[in-house]
C-alpha positions as CSV (number, residue, x, y, z in Angstrom):
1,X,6.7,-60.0,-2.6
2,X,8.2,-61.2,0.4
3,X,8.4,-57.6,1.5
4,X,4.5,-57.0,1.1
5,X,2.6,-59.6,3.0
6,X,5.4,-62.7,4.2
7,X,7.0,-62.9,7.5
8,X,10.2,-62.1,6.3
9,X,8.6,-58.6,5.2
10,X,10.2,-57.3,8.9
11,X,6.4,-56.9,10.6
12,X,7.4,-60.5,12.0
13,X,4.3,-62.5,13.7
14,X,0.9,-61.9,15.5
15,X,2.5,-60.2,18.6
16,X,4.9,-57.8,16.5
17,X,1.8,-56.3,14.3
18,X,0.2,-55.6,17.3
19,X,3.1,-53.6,18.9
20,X,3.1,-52.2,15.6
21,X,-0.3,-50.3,15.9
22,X,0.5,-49.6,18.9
23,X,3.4,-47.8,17.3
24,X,1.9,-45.8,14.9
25,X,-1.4,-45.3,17.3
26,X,0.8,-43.1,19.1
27,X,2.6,-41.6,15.9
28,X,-0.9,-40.1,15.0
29,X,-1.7,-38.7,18.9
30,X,2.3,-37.3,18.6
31,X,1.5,-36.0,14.8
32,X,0.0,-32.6,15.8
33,X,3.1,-31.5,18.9
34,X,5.0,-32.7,15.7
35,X,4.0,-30.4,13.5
36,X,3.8,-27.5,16.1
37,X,7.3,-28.2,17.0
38,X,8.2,-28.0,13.2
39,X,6.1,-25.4,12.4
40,X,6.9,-22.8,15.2
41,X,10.3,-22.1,14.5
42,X,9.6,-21.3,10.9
43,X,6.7,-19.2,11.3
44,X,8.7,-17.3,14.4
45,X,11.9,-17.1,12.2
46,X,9.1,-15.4,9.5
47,X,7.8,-13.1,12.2
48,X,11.5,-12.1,13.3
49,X,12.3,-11.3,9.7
50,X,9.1,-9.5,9.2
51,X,9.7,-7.2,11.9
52,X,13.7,-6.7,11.1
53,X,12.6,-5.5,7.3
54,X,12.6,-1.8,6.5
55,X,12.0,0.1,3.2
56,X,15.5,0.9,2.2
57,X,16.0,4.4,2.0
58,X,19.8,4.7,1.3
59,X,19.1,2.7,-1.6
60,X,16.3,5.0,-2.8
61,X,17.9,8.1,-2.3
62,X,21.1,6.8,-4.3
63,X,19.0,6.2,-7.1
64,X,16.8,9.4,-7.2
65,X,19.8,11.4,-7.1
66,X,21.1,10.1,-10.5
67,X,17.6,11.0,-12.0
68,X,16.9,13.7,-14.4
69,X,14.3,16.5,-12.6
70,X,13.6,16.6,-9.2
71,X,12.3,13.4,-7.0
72,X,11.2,14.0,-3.2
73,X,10.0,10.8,-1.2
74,X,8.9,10.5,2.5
75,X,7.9,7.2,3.9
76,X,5.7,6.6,7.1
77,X,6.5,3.4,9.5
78,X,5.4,3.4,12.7
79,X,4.6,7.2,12.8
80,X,8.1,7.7,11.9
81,X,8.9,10.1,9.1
82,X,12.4,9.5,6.8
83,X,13.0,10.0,3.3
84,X,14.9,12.7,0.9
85,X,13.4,16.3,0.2
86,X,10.0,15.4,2.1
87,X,9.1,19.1,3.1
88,X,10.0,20.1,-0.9
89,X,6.1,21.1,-2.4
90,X,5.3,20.9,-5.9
91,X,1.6,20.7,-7.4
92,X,-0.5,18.1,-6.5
93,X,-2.2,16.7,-9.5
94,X,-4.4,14.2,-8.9
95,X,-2.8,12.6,-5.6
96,X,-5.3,15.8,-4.1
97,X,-8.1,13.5,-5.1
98,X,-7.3,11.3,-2.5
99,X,-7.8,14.5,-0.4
100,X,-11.3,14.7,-2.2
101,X,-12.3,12.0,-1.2
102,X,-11.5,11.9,1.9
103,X,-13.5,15.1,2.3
104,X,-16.7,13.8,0.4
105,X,-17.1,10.5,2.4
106,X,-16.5,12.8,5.8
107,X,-19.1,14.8,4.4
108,X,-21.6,11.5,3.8
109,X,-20.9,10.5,7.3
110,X,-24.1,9.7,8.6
111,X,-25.0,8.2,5.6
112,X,-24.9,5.7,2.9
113,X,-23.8,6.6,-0.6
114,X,-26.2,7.1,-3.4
115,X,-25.3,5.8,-7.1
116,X,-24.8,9.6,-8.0
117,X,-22.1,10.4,-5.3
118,X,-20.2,6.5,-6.0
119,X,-20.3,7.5,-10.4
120,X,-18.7,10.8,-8.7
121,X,-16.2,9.0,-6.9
122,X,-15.5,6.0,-8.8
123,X,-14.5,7.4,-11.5
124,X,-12.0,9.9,-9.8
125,X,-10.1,7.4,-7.9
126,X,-10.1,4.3,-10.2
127,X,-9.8,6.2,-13.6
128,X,-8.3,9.6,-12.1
129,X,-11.4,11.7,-13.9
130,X,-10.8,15.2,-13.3
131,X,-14.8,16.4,-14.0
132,X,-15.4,14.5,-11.6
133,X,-12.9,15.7,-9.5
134,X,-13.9,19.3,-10.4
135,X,-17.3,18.3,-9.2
136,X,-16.5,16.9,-6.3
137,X,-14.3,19.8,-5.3
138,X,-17.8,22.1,-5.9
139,X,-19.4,19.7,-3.6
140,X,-17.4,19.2,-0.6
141,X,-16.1,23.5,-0.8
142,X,-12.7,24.9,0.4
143,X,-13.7,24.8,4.1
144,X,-14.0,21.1,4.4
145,X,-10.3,20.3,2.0
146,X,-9.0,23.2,4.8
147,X,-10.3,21.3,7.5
148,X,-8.8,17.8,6.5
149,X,-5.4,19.4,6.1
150,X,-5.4,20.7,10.0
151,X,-7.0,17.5,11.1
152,X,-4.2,15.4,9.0
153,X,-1.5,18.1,10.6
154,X,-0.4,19.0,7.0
155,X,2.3,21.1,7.5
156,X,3.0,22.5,3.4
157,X,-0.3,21.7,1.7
158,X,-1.6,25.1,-0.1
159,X,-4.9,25.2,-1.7
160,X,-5.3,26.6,-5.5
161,X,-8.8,27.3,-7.2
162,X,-7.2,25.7,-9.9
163,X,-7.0,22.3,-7.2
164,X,-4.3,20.7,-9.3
165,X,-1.8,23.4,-8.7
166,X,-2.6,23.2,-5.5
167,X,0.9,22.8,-3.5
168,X,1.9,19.6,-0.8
169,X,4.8,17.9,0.0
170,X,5.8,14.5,0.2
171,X,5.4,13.9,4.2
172,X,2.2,16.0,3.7
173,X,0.9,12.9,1.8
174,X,2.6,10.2,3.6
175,X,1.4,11.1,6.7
176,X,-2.0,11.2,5.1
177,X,-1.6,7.5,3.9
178,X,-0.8,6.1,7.2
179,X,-3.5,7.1,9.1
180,X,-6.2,7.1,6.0
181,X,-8.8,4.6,7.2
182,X,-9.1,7.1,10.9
183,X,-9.9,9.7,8.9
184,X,-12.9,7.8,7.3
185,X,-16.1,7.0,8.4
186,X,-16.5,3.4,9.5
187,X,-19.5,3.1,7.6
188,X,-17.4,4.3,4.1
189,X,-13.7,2.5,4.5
190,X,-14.0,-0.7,2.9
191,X,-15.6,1.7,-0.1
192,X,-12.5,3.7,-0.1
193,X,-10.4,0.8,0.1
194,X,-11.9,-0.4,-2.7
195,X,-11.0,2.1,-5.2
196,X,-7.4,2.7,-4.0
197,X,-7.1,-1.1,-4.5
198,X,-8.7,-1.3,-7.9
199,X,-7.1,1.4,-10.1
200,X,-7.4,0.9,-13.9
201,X,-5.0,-1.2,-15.1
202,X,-3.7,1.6,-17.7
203,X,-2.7,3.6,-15.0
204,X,-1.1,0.9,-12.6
205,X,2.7,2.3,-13.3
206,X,4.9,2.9,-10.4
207,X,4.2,1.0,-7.3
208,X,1.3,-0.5,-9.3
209,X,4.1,-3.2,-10.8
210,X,6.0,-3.6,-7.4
211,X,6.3,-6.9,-6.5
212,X,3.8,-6.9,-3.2
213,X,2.7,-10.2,-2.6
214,X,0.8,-10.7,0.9
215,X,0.2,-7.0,1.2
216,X,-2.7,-4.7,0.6
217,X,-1.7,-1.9,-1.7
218,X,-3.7,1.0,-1.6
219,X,-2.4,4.0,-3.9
220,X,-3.1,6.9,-6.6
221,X,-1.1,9.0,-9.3
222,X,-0.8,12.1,-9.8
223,X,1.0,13.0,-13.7
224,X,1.0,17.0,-15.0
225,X,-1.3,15.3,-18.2
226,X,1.6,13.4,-19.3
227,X,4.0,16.0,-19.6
228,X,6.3,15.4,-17.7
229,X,6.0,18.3,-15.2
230,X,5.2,16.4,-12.4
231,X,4.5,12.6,-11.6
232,X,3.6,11.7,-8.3
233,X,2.4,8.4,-6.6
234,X,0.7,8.0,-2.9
235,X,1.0,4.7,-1.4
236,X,-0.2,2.7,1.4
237,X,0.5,-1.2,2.2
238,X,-0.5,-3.1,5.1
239,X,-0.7,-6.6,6.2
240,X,-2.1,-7.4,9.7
241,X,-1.2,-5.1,11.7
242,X,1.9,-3.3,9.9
243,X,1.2,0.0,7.8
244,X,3.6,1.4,5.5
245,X,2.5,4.8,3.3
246,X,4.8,6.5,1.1
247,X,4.5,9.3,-0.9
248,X,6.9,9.8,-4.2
249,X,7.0,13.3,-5.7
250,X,9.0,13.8,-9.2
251,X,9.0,17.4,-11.0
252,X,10.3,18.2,-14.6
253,X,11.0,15.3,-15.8
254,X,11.8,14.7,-19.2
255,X,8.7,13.2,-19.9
256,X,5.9,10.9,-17.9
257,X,7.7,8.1,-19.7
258,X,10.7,8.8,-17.7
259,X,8.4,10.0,-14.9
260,X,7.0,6.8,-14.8
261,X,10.4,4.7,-14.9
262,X,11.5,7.0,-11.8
263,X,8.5,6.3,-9.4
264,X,9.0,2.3,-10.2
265,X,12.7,2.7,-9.7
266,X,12.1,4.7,-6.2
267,X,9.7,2.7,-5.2
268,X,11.3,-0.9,-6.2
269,X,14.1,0.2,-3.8
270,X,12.5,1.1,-1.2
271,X,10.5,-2.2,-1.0
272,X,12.9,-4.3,-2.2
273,X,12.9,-7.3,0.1
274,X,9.8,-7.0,1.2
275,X,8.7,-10.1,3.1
276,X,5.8,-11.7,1.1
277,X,3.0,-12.8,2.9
């Protein structure tokens, strides 16, 4: 016990417990430099390596050129465009209903949304519904899905009555991704945000199982109904104030199985590393 409470315990008598607080008085006042001093470095080194990371598109374009079919990816950082066949086209499928609604809440700009225009909307994002899709394509007209495609500066996108044949290309859809929430109404992004971020979980393939801790992933699918004919996935991640959108196109594959297994693998690489938050 002698090194509990004695005077052989170290502390030694009267005069050395005072210098003692003393001591440690100033250990708490030093405490919080302390910390900064220990804490800096770390989060700076974080920063650095933060800023040094970049999707790796060597890596992706090795792998999609061992797949079956045809894969086409373009990835936006920074406004800048890379990736492997990115002014290819193939039909849209249902990555045009990010176009949709893009067009619908421009169209609701001045105002807020009614339960009958979000059961329209939810639905076609979270759940990829193509009535609704089809209705919302009645709604909103040609004109206006024209009109986002010159204002987006979409340089390959072709409209088709039939809007899932409608034609795009992989940087068509990327650089839609990066910029998404300026061409929203202010009033109407968190909404979108939403239902990019909350896709149902049957359909959360691809990307959706991409390790992307710290990040905001915002993203939708497009499949030729499970064929196999196309399957396509439209991505955007952000944390502060880093974007990164990324748009994965696959044709005739040998089915949406394989489809599926070729968006994960494309996108896996291309994020692989990715500093968690």
């Amino acid at each position: 016990m002698a090194g509990i409470g004695g005077t052989s315990a170290g502390f030694g008598g009267p005069g050395r417990r005072v210098a003692v607080r003393s001591e440690m008085s100033r250990a708490w006042f030093l405490t919080p430099a302390v910390v900064c001093l220990l804490l800096v470095p770390g989060a700076a080194q974080a920063r650095r390596a933060d800023a040094s990371w970049h999707p790796d598109i060597a890596a992706a374009r090795r792998y999609a050129r061992r797949r079956a079919g045809v894969v086409a990816f373009a990835v936006d950082e920074r406004g800048k465009l890379r990736g492997m066949g990115m002014r290819s086209t193939a039909p849209a499928a249902s990555v045009f209903k990010v176009m949709l609604l893009v067009s619908y809440l421009r169209m609701r700009h001045d105002r807020s949304l009614s339960h009958s225009d979000r059961e329209l909307l939810g639905p076609m994002i979270r759940r990829s519904d193509s009535v609704a899709a089809t209705t919302v394509r009645d709604i909103v007209g040609l004109a206006r899905i024209e009109r986002l495609a010159r204002r987006t500066h979409m340089r390959d996108f072709r409209y088709s009555p039939v809007w899932g044949l409608s034609r795009t290309s992989p940087r068509d859809q990327a650089r839609l991704m990066y910029r998404l929430r300026s061409y929203i109404p202010a009033r109407h992004r968190r909404y979108a945000a939403y239902l990019l971020s909350h896709i149902v979980r049957s359909q959360r393939w691809g990307v959706g199982r991409v390790p992307t801790r710290g990040w905001h992933l915002l993203f939708k699918g497009g499949w030729g109904s499970g064929s196999g004919r196309v399957d396509h996935q439209v991505a955007l991640l952000r944390r502060g104030g880093r974007k990164i959108a990324i748009a994965v196109f696959t044709q005739f594959d040998p089915d949406h199985a394989y489809g599926k297994r070729t968006l994960h693998g494309v996108f896996a690489r291309l994020l692989a590393g990715l500093p968690a938050g």
